[in-house]
C-alpha positions in Angstrom: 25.2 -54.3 50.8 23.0 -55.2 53.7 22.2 -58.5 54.6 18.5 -60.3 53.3 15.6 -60.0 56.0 13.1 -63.0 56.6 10.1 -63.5 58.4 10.0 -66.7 60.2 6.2 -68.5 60.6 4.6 -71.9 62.1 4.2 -73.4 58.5 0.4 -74.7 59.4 -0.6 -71.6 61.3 1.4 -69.1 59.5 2.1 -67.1 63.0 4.8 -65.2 62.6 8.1 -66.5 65.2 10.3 -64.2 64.6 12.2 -61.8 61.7 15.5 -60.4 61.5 18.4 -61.0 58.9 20.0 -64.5 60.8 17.8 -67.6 60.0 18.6 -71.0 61.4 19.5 -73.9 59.0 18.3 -75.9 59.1 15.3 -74.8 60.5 13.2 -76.5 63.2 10.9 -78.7 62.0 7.5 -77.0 61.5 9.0 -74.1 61.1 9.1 -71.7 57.4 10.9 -68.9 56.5 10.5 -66.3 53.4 12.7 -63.7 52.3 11.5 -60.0 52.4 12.9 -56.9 51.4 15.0 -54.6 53.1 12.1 -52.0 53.2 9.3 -54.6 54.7 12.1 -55.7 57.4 12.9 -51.6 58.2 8.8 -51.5 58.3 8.3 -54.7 60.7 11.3 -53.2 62.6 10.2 -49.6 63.3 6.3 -50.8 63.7 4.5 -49.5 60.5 3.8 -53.0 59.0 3.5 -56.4 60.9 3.3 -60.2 59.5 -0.2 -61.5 58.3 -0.6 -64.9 58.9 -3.6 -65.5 56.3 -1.1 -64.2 53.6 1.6 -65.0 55.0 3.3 -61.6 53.7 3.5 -58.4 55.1 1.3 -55.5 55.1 1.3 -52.0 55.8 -0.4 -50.9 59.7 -2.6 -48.3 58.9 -1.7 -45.2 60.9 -4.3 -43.8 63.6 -7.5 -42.4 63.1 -7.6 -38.7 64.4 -10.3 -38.2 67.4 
């Protein structure tokens, strides 16, 4: 069983601070966290997805446009 990934963000910004499976707690004040799944935390890990800080969720990195 792995262990649960979570994206760490300035609650008022929603800028992402950190991710990984070890979350402070309490956290520092201003700070939020949200759980994610396993895949999104492999994705943000290996750099085909990334935090958005408008939805504070994240989404996929679209892969490069052939020249």
């Amino acid at each position: 069983m792995s262990e649960r990934w979570h994206v760490v963000f300035d609650a008022a910004t929603g800028r992402q601070v950190s991710s990984g499976t070890v979350v402070a707690d309490p956290l520092p004040a201003g700070l939020a966290s949200v759980a994610i799944s396993d895949a999104d935390g492999e994705r943000l890990r290996d750099g085909t997805a990334r935090w958005d800080e408008a939805t504070r969720s994240v989404v996929a990195v679209p892969p490069p446009v052939p020249q």
